[in-house]
MARBAZA-518667 format. One line per field, with one value per residue: residue number from 1; residue in three letters; chain; x, y, z of N, C-alpha, C in turn. Coordinates in Angstrom, 1 decimal, m for minus. Each point is the difference from the previous one (the first is absolute). Last residue first. Example, Ala and Ser with C-alpha at 12.3 -4.5 7.8 and 13.67 -1.06 7.14 Angstrom:
resi <- 2  1 .
resn <- SER  ALA .
chain <- A  A .
n_px <- 12.8  0.3 .
n_py <- m2.2  m5.7 .
n_pz <- 7.1  m0.1 .
ca_px <- 0.9  m0.9 .
ca_py <- 1.1  1.2 .
ca_pz <- 0.0  0.0 .
c_px <- m0.8  0.9 .
c_py <- 1.1  1.2 .
c_pz <- 0.8  0.0 .
***
This chain:
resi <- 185  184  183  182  181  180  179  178  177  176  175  174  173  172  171  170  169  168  167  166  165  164  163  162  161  160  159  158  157  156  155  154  153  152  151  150  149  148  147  146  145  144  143  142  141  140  139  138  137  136  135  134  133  132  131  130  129  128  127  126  125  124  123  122  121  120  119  118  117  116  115  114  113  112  111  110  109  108  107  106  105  104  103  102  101  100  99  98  97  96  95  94  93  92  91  90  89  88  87  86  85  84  83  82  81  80  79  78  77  76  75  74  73  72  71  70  69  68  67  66  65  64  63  62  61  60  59  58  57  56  55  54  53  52  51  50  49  48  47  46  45  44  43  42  41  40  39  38  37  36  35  34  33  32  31  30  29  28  27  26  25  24  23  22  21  20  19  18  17  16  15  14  13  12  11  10  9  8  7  6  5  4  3  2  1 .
resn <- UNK  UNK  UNK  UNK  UNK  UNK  UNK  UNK  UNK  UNK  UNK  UNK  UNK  UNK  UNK  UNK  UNK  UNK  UNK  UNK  UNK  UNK  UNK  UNK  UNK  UNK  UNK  UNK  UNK  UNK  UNK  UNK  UNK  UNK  UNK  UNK  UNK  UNK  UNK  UNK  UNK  UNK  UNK  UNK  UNK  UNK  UNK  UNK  UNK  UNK  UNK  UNK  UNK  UNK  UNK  UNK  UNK  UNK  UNK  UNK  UNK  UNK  UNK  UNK  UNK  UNK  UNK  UNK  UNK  UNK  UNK  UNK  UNK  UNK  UNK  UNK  UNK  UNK  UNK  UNK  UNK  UNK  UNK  UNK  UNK  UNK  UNK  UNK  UNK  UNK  UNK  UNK  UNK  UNK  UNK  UNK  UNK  UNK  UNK  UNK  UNK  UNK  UNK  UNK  UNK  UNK  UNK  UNK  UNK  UNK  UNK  UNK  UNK  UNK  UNK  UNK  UNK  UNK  UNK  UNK  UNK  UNK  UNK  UNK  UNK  UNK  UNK  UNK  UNK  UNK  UNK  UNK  UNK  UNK  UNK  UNK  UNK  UNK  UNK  UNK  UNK  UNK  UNK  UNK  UNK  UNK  UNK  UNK  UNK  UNK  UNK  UNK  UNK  UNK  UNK  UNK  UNK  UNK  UNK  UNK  UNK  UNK  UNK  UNK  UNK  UNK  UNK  UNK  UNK  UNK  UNK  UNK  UNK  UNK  UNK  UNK  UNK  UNK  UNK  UNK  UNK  UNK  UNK  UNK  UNK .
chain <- A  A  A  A  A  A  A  A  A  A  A  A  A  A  A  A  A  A  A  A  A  A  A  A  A  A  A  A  A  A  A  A  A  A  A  A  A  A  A  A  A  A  A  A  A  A  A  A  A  A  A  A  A  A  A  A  A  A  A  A  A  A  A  A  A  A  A  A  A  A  A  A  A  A  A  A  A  A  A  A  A  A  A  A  A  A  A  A  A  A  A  A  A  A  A  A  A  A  A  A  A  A  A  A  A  A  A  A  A  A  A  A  A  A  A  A  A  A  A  A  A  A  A  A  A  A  A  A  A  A  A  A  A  A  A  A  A  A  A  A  A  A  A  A  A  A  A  A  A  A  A  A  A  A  A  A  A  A  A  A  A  A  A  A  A  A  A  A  A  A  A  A  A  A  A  A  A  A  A  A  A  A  A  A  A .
n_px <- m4.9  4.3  3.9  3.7  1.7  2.2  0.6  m1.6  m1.6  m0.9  0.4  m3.1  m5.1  m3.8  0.1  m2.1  m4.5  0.1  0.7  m2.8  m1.4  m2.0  1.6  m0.7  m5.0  m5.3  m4.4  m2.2  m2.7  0.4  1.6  3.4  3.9  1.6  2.0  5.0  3.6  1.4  3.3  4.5  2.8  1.9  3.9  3.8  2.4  3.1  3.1  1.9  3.8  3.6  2.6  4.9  2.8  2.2  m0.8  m2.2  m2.8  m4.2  m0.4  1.3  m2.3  m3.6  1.0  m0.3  m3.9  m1.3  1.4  m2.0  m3.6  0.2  1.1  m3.5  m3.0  1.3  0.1  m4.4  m2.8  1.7  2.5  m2.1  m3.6  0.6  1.4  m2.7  m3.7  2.0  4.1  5.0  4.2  4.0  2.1  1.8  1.7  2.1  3.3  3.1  4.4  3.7  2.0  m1.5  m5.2  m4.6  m4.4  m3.1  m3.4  m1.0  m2.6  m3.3  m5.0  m3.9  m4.7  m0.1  1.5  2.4  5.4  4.5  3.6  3.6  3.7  4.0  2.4  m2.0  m2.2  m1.5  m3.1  m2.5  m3.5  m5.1  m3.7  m3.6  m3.2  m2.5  m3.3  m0.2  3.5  0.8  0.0  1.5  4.0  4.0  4.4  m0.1  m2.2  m4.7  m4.9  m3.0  1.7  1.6  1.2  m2.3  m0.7  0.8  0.9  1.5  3.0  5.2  3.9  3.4  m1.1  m4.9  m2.9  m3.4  0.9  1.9  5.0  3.9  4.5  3.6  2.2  4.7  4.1  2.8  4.4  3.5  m1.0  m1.3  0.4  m2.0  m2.2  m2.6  m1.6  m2.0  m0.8  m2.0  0.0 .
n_py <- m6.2  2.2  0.6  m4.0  m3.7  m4.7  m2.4  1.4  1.1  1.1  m2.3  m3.5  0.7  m0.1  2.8  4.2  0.1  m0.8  3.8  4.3  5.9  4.7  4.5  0.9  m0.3  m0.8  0.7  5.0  3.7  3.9  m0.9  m3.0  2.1  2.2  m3.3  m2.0  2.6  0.1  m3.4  0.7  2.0  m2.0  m2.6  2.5  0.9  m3.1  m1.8  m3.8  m2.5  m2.9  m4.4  m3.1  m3.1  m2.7  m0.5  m0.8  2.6  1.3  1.8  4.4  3.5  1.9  2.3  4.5  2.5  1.1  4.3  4.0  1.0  1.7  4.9  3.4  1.2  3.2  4.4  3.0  2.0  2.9  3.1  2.3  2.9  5.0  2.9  0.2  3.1  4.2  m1.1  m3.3  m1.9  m4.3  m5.2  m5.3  m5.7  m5.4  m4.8  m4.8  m3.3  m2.5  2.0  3.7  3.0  3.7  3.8  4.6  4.9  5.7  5.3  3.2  m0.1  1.7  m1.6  m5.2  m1.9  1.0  m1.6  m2.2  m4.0  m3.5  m4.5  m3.9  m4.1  m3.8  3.0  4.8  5.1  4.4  2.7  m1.6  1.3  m0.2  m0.2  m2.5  m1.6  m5.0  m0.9  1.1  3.0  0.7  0.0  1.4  m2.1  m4.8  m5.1  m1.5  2.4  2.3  m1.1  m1.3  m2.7  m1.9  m0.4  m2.7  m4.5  m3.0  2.0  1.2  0.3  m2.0  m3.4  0.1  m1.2  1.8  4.9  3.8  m0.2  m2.7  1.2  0.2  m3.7  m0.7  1.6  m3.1  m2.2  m1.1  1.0  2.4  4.5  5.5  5.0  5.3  5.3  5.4  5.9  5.0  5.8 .
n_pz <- m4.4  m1.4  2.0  0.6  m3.5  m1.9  m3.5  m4.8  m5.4  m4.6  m4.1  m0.6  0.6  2.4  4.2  0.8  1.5  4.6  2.7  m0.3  m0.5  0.5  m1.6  m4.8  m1.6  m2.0  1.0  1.2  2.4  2.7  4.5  0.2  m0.8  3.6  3.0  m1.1  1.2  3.8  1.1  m1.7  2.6  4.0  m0.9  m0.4  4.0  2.5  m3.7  m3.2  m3.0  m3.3  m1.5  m1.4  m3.8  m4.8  m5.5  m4.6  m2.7  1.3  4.2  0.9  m0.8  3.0  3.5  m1.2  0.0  5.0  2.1  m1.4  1.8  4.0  0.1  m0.8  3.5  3.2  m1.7  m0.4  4.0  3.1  m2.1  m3.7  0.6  1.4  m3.4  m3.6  m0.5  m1.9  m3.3  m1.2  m3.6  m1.5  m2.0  0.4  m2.1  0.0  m1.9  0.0  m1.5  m2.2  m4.5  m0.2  m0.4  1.7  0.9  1.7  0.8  0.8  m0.1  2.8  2.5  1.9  m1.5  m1.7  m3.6  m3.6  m1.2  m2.6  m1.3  m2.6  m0.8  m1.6  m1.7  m3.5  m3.6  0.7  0.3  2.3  1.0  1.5  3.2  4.5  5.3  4.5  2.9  m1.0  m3.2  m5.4  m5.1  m5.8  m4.7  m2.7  m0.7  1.6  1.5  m1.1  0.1  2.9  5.2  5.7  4.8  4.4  5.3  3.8  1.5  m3.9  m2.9  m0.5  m4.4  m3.4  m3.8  m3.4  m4.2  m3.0  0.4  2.1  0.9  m1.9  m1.0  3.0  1.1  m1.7  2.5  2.8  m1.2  3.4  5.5  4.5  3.3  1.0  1.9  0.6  1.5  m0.3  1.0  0.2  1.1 .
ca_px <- m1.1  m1.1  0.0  m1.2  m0.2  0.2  0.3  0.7  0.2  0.5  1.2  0.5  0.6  m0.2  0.9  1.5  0.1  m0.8  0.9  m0.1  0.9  m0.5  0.4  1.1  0.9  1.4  0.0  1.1  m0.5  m0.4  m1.0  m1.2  m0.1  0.2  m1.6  m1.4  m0.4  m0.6  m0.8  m1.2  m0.6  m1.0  m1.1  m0.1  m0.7  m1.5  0.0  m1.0  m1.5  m0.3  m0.8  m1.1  0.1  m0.5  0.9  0.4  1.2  m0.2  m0.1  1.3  1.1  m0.3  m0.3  1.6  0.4  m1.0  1.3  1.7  m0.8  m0.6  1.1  1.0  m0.7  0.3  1.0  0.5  m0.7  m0.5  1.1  1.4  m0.8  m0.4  0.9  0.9  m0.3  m1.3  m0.7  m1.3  m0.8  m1.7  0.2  m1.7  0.2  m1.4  m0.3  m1.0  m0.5  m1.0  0.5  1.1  0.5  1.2  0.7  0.5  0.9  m0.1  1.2  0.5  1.2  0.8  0.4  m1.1  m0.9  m1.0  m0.9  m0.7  m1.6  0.1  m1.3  m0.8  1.5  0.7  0.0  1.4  0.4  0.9  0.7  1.3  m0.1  1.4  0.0  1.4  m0.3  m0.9  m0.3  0.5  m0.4  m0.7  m0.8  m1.7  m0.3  0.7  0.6  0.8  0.7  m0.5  m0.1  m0.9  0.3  1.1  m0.5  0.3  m0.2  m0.9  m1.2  m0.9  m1.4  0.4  1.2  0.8  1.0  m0.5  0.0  m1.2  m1.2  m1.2  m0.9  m1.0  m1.0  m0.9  m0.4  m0.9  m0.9  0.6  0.9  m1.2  1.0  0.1  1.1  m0.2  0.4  m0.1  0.6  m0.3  0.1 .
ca_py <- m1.4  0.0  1.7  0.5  1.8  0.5  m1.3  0.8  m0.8  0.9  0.8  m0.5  0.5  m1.3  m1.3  0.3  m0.1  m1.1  m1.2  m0.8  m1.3  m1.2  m0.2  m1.0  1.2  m0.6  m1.0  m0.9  m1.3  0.3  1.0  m0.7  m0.8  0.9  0.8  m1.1  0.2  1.3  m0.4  m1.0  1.3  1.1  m1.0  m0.1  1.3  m0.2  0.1  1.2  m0.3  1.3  0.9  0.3  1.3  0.5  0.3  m1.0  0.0  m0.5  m1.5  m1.2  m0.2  m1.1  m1.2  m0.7  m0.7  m1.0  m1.9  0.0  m0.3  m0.9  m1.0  m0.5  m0.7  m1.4  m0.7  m0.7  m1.5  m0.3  m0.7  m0.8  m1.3  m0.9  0.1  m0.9  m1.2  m0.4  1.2  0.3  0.9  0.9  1.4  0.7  1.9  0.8  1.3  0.6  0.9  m1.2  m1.2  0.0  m1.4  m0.1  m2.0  m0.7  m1.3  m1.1  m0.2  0.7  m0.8  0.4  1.4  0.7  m0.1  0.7  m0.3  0.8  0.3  1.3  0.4  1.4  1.1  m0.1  m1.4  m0.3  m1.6  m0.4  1.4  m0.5  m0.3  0.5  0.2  1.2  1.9  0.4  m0.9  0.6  m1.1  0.6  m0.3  1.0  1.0  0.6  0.9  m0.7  m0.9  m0.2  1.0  m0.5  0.7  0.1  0.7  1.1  0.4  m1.1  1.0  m0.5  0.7  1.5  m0.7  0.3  m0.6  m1.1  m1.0  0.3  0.3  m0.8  0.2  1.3  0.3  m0.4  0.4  0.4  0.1  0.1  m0.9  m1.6  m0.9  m1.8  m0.6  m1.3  m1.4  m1.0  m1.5  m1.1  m1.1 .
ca_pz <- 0.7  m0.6  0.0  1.1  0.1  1.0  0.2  1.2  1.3  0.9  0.5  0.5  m0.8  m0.8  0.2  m0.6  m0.8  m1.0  m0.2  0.5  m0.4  0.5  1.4  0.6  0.0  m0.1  m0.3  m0.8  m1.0  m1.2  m0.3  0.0  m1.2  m0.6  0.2  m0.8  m1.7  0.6  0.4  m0.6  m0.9  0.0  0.3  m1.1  m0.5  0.2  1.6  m0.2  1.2  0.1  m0.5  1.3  0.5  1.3  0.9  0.5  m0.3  m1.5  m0.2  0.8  m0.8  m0.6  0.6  0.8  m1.1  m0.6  0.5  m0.9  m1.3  0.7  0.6  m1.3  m1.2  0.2  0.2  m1.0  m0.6  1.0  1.0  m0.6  m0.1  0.8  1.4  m0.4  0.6  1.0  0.5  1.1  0.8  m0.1  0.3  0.0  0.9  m0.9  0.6  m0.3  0.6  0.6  0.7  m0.8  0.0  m1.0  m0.1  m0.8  0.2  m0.7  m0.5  m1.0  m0.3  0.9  m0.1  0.1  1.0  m0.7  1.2  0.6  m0.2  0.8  m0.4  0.3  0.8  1.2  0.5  m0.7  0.5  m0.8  m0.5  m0.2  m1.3  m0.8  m1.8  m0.2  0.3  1.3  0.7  1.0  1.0  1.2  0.8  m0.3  0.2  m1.1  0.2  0.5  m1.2  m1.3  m1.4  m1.4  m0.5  m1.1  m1.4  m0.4  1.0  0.7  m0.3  1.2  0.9  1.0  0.8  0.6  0.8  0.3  m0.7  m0.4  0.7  0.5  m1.4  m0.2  0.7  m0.8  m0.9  0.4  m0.8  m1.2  m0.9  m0.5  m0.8  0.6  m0.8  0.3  m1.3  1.1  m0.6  0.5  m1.0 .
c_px <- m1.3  m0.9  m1.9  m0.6  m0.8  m0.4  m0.6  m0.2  0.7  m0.4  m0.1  1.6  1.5  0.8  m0.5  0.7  1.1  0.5  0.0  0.8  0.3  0.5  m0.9  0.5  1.1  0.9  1.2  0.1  1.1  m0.5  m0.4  m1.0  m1.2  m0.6  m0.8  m1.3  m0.8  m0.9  m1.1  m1.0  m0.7  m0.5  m1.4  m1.5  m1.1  m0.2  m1.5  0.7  m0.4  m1.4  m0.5  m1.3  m0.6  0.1  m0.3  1.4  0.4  1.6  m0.5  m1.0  1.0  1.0  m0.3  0.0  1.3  0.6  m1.3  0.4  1.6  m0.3  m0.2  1.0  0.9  m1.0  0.6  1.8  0.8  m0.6  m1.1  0.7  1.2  m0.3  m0.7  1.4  1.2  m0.3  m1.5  m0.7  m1.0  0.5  m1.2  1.1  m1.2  0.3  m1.4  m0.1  m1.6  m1.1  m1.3  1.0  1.5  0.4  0.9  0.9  0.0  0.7  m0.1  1.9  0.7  1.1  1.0  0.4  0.3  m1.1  m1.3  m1.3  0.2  m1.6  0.1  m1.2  m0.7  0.7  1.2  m0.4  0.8  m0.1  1.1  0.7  1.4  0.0  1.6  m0.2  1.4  m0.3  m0.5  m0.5  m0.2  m0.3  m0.8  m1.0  m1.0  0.0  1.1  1.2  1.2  0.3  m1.2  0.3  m0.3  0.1  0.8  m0.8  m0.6  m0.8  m0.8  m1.3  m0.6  m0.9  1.1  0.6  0.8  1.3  m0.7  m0.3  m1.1  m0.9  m1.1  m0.8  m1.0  m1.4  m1.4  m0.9  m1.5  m1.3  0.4  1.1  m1.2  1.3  0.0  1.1  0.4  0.8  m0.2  0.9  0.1 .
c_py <- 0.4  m1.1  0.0  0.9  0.3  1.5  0.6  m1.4  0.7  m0.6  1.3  0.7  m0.4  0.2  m0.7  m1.6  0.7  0.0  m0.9  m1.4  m1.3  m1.0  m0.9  0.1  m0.8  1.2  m0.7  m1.1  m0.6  m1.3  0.9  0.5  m0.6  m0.5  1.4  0.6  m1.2  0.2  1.1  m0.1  m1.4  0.7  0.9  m1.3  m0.5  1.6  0.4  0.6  1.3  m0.6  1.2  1.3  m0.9  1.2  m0.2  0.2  m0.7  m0.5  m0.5  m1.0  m1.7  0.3  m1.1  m0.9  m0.5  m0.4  m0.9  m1.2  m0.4  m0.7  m2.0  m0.6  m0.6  m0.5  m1.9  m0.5  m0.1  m1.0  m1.2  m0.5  m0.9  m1.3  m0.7  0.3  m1.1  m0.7  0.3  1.0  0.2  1.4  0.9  1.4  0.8  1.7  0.3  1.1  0.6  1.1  m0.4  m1.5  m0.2  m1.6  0.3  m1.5  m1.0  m1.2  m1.8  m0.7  0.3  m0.9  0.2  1.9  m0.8  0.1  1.0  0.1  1.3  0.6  1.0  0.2  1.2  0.3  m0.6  m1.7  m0.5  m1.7  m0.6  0.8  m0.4  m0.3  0.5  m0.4  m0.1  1.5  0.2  m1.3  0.6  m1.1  0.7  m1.4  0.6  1.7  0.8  0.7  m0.6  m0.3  m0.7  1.2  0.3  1.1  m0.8  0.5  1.7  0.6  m1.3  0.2  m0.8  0.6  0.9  m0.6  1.0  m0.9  m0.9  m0.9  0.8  1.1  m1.0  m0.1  0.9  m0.1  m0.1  1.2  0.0  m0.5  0.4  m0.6  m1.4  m0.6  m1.5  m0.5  m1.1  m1.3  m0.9  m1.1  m1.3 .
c_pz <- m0.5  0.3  m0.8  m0.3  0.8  0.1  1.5  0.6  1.0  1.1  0.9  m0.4  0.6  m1.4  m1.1  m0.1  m0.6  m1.3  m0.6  m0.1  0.9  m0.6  1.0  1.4  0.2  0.5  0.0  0.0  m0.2  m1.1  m0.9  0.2  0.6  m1.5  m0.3  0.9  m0.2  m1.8  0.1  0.4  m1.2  m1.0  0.4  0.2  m1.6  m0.1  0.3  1.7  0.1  0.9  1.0  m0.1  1.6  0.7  1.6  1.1  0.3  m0.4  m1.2  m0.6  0.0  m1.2  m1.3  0.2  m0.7  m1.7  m0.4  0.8  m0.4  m1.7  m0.1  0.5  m0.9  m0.7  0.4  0.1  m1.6  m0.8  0.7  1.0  m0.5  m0.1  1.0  1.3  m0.3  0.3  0.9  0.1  0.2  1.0  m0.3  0.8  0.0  1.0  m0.5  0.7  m0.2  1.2  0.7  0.8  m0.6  0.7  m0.9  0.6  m0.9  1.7  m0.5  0.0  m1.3  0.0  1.5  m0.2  1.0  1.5  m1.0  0.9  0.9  0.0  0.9  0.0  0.8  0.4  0.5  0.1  m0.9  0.1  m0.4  m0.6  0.1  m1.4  m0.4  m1.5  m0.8  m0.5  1.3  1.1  1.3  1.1  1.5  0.3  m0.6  0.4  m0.9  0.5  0.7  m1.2  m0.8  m1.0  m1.2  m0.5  m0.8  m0.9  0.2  0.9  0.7  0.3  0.9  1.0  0.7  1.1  1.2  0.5  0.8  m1.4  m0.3  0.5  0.7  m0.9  m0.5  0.6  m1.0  m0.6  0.6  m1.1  m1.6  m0.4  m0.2  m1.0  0.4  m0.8  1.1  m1.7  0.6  m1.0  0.8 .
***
């Protein structure tokens, strides 16, 4: 059994994030740098999605307090994650079981992927919240495995991937400006 969770203190009625996401305004998803995140309807339960290889349907959601997306994909992810928000507190948990290939592709590339995606959207909690943080750093594993995936995307044509996200144009959007982000030179 795989748990993994994350936990940021933002601020009081951070909560209200969650209902942004996968929304023409979303104000949670670090989708500047990252797969967005997208359904085929707004978010609600029996919504389908998901974001980059990880498909999930929406199983619960408690406006501003919850959401719980069963995993549907990739094969060998058998369980959920979910965002809660209590107080000023934000949690994202991800309980699963690794079956086949997935024992190997969870520790070695989707893990620090998500690790690296959850303090990103942390990061930008804090600052829709107007909370000073010190913004979460790629390590140079996770920097590699991006770098392995935009050639992986260009050889298949891709045109737009997020893991070529380009500062530039995250910076003409002036609430996800960055004053300072070595990690994304």
């Amino acid at each position: 059994m795989i748990k993994n969770v994350h936990t940021r203190t933002v601020a009081e009625g951070v909560g209200a994030l969650i209902d942004t996401l996968a929304g023409p305004d979303d104000r949670l998803w670090p989708h500047d740098h990252w797969p967005a995140m997208r359904f085929d309807r707004s978010l609600a339960v029996g919504a389908v999605g998901g974001h980059g290889p990880v498909g999930y349907t929406v199983e619960e959601h408690v406006p501003g307090r919850r959401v719980r997306f069963r995993f549907t994909a990739p094969d060998g992810f058998d369980g959920y994650h979910e965002l809660t928000a209590e107080g000023a507190e934000l949690r994202h948990e991800l309980v699963m079981c690794a079956r086949g290939l997935a024992r190997l592709s969870w520790p070695l590339v989707f893990r620090p992927l998500h690790d690296a995606l959850i303090e990103d959207a942390f990061d930008l909690a804090c600052r829709e919240m107007g909370v000073p943080h010190r913004p979460a750093r790629w390590s140079a594993y996770v920097r590699l495995l991006r770098a392995v995936l935009r050639r992986m995307e260009s050889r298949k044509g891709a045109t737009a991937s997020p893991y070529r996200a380009d500062r530039r144009t995250a910076d003409r959007d002036p609430r996800r400006r960055r004053v300072t982000d070595p990690r994304r030179g």
